[in-house]
C-alpha positions as CSV (number, residue, x, y, z in Angstrom):
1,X,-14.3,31.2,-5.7
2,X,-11.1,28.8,-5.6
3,X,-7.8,30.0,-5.6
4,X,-8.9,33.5,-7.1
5,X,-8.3,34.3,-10.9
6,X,-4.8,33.3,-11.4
7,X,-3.5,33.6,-15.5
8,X,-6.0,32.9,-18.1
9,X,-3.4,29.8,-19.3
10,X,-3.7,28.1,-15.4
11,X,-7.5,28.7,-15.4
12,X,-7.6,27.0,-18.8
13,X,-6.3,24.4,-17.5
14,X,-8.1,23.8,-14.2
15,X,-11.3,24.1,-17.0
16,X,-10.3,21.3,-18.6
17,X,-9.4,19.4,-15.7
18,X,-12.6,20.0,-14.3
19,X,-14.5,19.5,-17.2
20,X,-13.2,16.0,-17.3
21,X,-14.3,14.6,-14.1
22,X,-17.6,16.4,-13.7
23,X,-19.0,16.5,-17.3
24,X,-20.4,12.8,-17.3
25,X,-22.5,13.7,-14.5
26,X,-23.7,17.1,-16.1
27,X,-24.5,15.6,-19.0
28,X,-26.2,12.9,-17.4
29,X,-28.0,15.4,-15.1
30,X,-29.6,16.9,-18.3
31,X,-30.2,14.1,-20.5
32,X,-32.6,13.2,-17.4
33,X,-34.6,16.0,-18.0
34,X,-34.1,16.4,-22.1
35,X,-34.6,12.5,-22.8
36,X,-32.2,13.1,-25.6
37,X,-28.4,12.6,-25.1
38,X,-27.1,14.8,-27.8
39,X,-29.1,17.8,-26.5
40,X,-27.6,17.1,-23.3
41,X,-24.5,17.6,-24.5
42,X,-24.9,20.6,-26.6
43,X,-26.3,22.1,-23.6
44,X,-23.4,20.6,-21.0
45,X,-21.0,22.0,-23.9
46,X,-22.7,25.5,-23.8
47,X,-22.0,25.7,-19.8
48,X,-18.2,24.5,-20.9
49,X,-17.7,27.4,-23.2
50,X,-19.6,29.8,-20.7
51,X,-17.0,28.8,-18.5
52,X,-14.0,29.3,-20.5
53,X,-15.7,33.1,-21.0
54,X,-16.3,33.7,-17.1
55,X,-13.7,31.6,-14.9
56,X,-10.5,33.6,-16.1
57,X,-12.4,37.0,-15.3
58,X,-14.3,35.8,-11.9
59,X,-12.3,32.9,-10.5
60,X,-13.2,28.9,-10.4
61,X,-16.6,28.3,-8.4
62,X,-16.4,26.8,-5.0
63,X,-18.2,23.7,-6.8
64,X,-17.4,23.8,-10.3
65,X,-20.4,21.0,-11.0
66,X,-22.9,22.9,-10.0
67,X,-22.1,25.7,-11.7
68,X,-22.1,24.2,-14.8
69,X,-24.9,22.2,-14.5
70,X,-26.9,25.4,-13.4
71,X,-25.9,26.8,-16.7
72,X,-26.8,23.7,-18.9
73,X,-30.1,24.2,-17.1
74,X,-30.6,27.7,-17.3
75,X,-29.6,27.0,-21.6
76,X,-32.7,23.9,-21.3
77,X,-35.1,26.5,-20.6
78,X,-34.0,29.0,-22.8
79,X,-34.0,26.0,-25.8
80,X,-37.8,24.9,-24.1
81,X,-38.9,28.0,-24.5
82,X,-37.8,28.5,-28.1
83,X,-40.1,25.1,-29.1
84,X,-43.4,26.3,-30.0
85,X,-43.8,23.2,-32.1
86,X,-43.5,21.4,-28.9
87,X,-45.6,23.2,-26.4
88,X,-46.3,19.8,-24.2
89,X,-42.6,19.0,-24.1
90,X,-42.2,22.5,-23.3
91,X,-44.6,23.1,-20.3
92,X,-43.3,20.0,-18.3
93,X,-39.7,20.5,-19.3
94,X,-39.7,24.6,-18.2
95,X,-41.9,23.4,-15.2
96,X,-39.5,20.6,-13.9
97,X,-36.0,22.5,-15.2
98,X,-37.6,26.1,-13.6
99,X,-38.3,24.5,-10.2
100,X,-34.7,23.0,-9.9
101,X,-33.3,26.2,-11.1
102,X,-35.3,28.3,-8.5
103,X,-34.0,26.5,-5.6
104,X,-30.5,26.0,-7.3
105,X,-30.3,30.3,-7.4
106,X,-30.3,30.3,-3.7
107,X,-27.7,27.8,-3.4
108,X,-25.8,26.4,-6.1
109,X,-24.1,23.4,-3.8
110,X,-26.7,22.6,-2.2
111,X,-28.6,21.7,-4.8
112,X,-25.9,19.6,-6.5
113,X,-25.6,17.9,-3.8
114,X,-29.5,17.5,-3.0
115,X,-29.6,15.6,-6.7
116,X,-26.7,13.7,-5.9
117,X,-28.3,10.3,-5.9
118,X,-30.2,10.8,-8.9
119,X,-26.9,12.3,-10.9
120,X,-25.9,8.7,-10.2
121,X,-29.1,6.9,-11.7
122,X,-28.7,9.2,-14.5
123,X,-24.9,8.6,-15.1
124,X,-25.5,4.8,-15.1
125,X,-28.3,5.6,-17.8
126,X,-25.7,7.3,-19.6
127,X,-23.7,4.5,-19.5
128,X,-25.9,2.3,-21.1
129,X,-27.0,4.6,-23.7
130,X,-23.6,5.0,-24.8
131,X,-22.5,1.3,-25.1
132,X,-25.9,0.4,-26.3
133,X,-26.0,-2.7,-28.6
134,X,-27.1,-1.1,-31.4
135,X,-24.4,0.7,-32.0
136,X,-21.2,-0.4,-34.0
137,X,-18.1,-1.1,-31.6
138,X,-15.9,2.0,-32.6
139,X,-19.1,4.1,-32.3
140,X,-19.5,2.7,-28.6
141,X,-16.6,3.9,-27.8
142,X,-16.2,7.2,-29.7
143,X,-19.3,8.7,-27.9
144,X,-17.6,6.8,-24.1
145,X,-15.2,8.4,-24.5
146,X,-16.8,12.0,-25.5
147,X,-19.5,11.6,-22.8
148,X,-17.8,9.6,-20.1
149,X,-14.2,10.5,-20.6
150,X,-14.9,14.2,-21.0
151,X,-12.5,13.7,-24.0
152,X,-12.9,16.4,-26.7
153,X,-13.3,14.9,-30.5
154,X,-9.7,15.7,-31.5
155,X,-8.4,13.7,-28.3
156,X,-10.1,10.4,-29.4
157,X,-8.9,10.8,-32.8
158,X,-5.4,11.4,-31.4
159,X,-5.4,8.8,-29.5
160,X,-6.8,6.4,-32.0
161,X,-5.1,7.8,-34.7
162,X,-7.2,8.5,-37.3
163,X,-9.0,11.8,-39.1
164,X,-11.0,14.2,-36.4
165,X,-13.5,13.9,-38.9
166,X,-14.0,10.3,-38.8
167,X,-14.5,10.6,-35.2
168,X,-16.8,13.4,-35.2
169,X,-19.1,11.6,-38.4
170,X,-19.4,8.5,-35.7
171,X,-20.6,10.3,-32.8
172,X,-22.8,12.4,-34.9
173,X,-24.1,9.0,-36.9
174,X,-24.2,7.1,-33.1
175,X,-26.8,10.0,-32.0
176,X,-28.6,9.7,-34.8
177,X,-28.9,5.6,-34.7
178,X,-29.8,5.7,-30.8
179,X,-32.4,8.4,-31.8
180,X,-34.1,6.5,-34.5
181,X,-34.0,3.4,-33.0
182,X,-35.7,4.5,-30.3
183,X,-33.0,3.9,-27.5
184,X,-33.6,6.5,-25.5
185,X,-31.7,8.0,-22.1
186,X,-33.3,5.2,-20.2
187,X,-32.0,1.8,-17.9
188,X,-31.8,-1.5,-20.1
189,X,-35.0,-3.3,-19.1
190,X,-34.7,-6.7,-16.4
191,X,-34.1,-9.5,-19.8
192,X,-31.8,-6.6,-21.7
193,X,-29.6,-5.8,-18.0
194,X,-27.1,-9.0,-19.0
195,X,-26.7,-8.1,-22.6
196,X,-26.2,-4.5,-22.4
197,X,-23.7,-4.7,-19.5
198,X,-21.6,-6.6,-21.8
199,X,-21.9,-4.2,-24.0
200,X,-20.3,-2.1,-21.7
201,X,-18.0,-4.0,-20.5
202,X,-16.5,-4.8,-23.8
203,X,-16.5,-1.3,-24.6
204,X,-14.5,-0.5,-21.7
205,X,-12.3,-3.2,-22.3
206,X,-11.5,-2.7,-25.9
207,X,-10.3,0.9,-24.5
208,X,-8.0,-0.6,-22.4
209,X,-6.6,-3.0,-24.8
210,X,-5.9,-0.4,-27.5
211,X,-4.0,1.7,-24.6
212,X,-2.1,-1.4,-23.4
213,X,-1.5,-3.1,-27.3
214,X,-1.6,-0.8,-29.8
215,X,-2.7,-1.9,-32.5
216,X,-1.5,0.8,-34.8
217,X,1.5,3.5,-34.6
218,X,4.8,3.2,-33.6
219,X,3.9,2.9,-30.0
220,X,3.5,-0.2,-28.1
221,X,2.1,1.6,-25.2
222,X,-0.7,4.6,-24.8
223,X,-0.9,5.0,-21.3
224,X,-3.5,7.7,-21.9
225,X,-5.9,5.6,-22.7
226,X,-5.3,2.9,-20.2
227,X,-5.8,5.7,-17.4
228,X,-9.0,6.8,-19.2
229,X,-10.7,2.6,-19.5
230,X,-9.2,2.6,-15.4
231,X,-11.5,5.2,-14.7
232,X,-14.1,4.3,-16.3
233,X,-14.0,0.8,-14.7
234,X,-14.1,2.6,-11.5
235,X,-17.1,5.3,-12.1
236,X,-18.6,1.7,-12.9
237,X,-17.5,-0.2,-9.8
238,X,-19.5,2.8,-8.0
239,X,-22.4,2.5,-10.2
240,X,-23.2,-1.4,-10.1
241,X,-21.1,-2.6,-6.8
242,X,-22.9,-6.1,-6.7
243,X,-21.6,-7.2,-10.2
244,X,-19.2,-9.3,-10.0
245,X,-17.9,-9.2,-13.8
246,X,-17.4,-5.5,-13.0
247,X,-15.3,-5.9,-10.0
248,X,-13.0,-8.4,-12.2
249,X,-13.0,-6.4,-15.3
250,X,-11.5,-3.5,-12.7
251,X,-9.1,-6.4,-11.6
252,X,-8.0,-7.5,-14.5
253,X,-7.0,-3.8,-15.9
254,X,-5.2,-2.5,-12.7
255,X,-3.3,-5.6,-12.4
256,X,-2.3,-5.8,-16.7
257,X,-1.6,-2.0,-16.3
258,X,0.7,-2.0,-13.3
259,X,3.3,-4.0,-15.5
260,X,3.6,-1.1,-18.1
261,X,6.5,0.4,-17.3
262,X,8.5,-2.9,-17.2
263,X,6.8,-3.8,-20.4
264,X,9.0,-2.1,-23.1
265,X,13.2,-2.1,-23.0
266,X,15.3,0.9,-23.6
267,X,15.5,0.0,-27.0
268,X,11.6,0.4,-27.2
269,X,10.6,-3.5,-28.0
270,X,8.5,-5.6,-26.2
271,X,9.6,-7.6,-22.8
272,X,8.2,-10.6,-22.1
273,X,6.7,-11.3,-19.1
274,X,8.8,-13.9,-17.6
275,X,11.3,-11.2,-18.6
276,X,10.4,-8.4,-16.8
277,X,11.8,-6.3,-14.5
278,X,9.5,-6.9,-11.6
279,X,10.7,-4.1,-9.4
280,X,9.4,-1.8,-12.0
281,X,5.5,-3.0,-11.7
282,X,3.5,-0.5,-9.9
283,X,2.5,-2.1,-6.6
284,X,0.2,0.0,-5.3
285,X,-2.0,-0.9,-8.7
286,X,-1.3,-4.4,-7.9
287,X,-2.8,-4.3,-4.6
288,X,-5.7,-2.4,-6.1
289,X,-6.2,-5.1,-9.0
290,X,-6.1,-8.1,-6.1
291,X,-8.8,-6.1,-4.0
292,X,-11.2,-5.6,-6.8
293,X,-10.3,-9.7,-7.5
294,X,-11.7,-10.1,-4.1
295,X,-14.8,-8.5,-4.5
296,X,-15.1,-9.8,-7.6
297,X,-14.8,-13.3,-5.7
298,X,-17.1,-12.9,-3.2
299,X,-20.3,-11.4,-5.1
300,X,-20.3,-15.0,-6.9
301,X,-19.7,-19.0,-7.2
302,X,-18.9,-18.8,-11.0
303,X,-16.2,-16.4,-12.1
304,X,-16.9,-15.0,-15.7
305,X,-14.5,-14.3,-18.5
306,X,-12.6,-11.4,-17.5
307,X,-12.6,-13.0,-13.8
308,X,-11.0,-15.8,-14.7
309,X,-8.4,-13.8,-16.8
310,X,-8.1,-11.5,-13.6
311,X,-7.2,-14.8,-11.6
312,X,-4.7,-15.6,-14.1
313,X,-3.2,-12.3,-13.9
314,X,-3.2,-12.5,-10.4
315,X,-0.9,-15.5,-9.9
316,X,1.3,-14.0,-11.9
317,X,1.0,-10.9,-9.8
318,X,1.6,-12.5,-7.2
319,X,4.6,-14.2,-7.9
320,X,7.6,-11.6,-6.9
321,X,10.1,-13.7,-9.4
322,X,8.5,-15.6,-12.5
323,X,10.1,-19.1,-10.8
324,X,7.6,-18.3,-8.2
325,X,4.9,-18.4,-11.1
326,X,1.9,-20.8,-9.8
327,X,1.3,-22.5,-13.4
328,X,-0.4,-25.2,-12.1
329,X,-3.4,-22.6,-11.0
330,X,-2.7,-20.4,-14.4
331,X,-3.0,-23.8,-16.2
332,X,-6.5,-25.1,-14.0
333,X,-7.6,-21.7,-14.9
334,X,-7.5,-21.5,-18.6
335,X,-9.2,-24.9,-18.5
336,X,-12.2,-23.1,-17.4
337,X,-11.4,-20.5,-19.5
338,X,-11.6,-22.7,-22.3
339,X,-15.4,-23.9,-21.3
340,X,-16.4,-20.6,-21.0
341,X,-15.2,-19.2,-24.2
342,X,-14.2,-22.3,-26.8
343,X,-11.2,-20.1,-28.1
344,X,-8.3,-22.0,-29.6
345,X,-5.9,-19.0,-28.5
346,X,-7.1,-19.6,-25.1
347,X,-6.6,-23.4,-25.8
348,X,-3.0,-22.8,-26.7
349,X,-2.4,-20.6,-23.6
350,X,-3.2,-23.6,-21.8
351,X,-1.1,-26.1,-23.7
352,X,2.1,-23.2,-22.8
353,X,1.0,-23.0,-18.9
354,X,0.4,-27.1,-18.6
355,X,3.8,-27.3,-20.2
356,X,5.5,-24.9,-17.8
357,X,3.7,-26.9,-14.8
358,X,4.4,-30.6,-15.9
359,X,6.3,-30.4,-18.8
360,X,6.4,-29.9,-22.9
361,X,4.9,-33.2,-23.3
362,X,2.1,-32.9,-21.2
363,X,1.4,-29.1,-22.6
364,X,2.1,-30.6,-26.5
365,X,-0.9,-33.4,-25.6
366,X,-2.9,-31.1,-24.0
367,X,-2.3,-28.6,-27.5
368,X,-4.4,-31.4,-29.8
369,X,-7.3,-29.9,-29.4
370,X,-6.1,-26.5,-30.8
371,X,-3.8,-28.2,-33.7
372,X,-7.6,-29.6,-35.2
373,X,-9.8,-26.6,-35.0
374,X,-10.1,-25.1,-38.5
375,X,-10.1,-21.4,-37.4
376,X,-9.1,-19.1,-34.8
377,X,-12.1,-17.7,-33.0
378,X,-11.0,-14.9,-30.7
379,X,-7.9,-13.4,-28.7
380,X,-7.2,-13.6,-24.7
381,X,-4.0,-12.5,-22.9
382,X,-1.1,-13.7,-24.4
383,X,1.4,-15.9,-21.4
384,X,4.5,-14.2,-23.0
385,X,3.8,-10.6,-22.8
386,X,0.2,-10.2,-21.1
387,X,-1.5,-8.6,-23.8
388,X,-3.9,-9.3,-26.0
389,X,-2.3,-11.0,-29.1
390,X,-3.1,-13.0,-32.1
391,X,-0.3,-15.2,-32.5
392,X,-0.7,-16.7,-29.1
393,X,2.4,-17.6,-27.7
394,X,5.8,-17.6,-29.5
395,X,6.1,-17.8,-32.9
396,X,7.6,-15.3,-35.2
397,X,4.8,-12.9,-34.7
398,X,5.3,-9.8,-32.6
399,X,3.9,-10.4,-29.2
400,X,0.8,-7.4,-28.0
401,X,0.2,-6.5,-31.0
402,X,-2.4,-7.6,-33.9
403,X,-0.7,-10.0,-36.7
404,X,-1.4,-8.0,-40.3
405,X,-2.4,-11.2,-41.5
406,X,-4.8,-13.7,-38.6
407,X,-5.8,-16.8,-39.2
408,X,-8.7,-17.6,-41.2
């Protein structure tokens, strides 16, 4: 045991800070062995409450995982064994789960450690079942959040600021839609790989955003939530190493979050970028965000989407006062931006950094291409405050945060 019994309020504490860095990989563990991710859980959340009961009296284990992953297992065969409707199911799943437990009795550590490499096949099957395409956005990242983040239901709801009960009828209802759809706990086949990546990706993303631009509440910043996408983007970085559009997605969110604390005045409004106090960026985040750039870099010719915004928040990054601001990169940049995803928004942000490289008439010409399109397609990171933001760049919209009225 770890640190011996200590108050019930500390233990509580060390529960729940446990319970959010090793429950993805329990729950992965037993969705391996279930095939069913909700079963997983209730089984990973009977070990959670087991461990509220016992930890305060006994002590934290030596290996906190393993313990409760031996008692998710240990409540698999109890539920297998209840299934007479399902006597197959329950043969092979008592056979395999009675095996592991046998050997994990003798030592709990060891075999943690022993499954070690498959926990990590699992999670990345976890991933993917959680961000899978055919659920709704806000569903995608409701159940993220509550199988990946460790987050409880009333924490997502908190931090997105709505009912507890909305969040707990989409997890519920994303379940249920995975189930019937047949999308089981499994890898996205070779021709499905690009597409449900994405997925993931933009689920991971959209975190980030809403923790970095709020888009609702009187906060502009929810720095919770920007620490929970971050670590997400790194369980990821560990899972798939050789993607590139991983690497840069990790980039791109180390290097727009080490700004934060420079990003709001004392008077709690916005500060521009070129604005900022640049002695107030995290640093160490920085250097993080330009290593994963480089990674990023070298796994490919082609840099995707969020590489390419990485890139452009790298030159700013790496400008130590905004007259050191490489535009004429930012600007070559956003031109391949543009190709890549035919936004006007993204067109406008390269109108703004042409005109900051060569002047307002060379950025209003290079704007004519945005002043015909009909509608506005998408959003990218605004020049003026580095967040994501409808209203482009100036204007009399509030910068990093969604215009109640967009463009149609």
């Amino acid at each position: 045991m770890v640190g011996g019994v200590g108050t019930e309020q500390d233990v509580r504490r060390r529960v729940e800070a446990v319970w959010r860095i090793e429950s993805p990989r329990v729950v992965a563990a037993l969705a391996h062995v279930t095939r069913d991710v909700g079963l997983a859980e209730d089984f990973a959340q009977d070990a959670l409450v087991a461990a509220m009961e016992q930890w305060p009296v006994d002590g934290v284990p030596d290996n906190p995982g393993a313990w409760l992953l031996s008692v998710g297992r240990r409540r698999a065969i109890d539920w297998s064994r209840r299934q007479e409707t399902l006597a197959r199911k329950e043969v092979e799943l008592g056979r395999v789960l009675a095996l592991s437990l046998a050997s994990g009795e003798r030592s709990g550590i060891a075999d943690f450690e022993a499954v070690e490499e498959d926990i990590e096949d699992d999670l990345l099957r976890l991933v993917f079942t959680t961000c899978h395409p055919v659920l709704a956005p806000e569903a995608r990242v409701a159940l993220t959040l509550r199988l990946l983040g460790g987050l409880t239901t009333a924490e997502i709801a908190r931090a997105y600021l709505v009912p507890e009960a909305t969040v707990a009828q989409r997890i519920v209802r994303a379940k249920k839609k995975l189930t019937s759809a047949g999308a089981g706990f499994s890898s996205p086949l070779p021709s499905e790989f690009v597409e449900r990546l994405d997925s993931v990706l933009e689920v991971v993303y959209l975190v980030f955003n809403e923790g970095y631009s709020a888009t609702a509440g009187s906060d502009w910043l929810r720095p919770e939530l920007c620490h929970d996408a971050l670590r997400l983007g790194r369980v990821l970085s560990g899972l798939l190493p050789k993607e590139s559009e991983v690497w840069a997605l990790l980039a791109l969110m180390e290097i727009q979050s080490s700004r934060s604390r420079a990003r709001v005045g004392r008077d709690g409004e916005p500060v521009l970028l070129l604005d900022q106090d640049r002695g107030r960026w995290d640093w160490a985040a920085v250097g993080r965000g330009l290593a994963a750039l480089e990674k990023a870099e070298a796994l490919t010719d082609s840099l995707g989407v969020y590489g390419l915004q990485a890139a452009i928040a790298a030159c700013h990054a790496r400008a130590r006062t905004a007259e050191q601001t490489d535009w004429q990169r930012i600007a070559e940049l956003y031109g391949a931006l543009v190709v890549a995803t035919s936004s006007p928004v993204v067109e406008l942000n390269r109108a703004v950094a042409v005109s900051m490289a060569a002047g307002p008439e060379a950025g209003w010409q290079s704007s004519r291409v945005w002043r015909t399109r009909p509608r506005w397609r998408g959003t990218t990171s605004c020049p003026g405050c580095g967040a994501t933001c409808w209203s482009g760049w100036g204007g009399s919209r509030r910068h990093g945060r969604s215009s109640s009225v967009r463009p149609s």
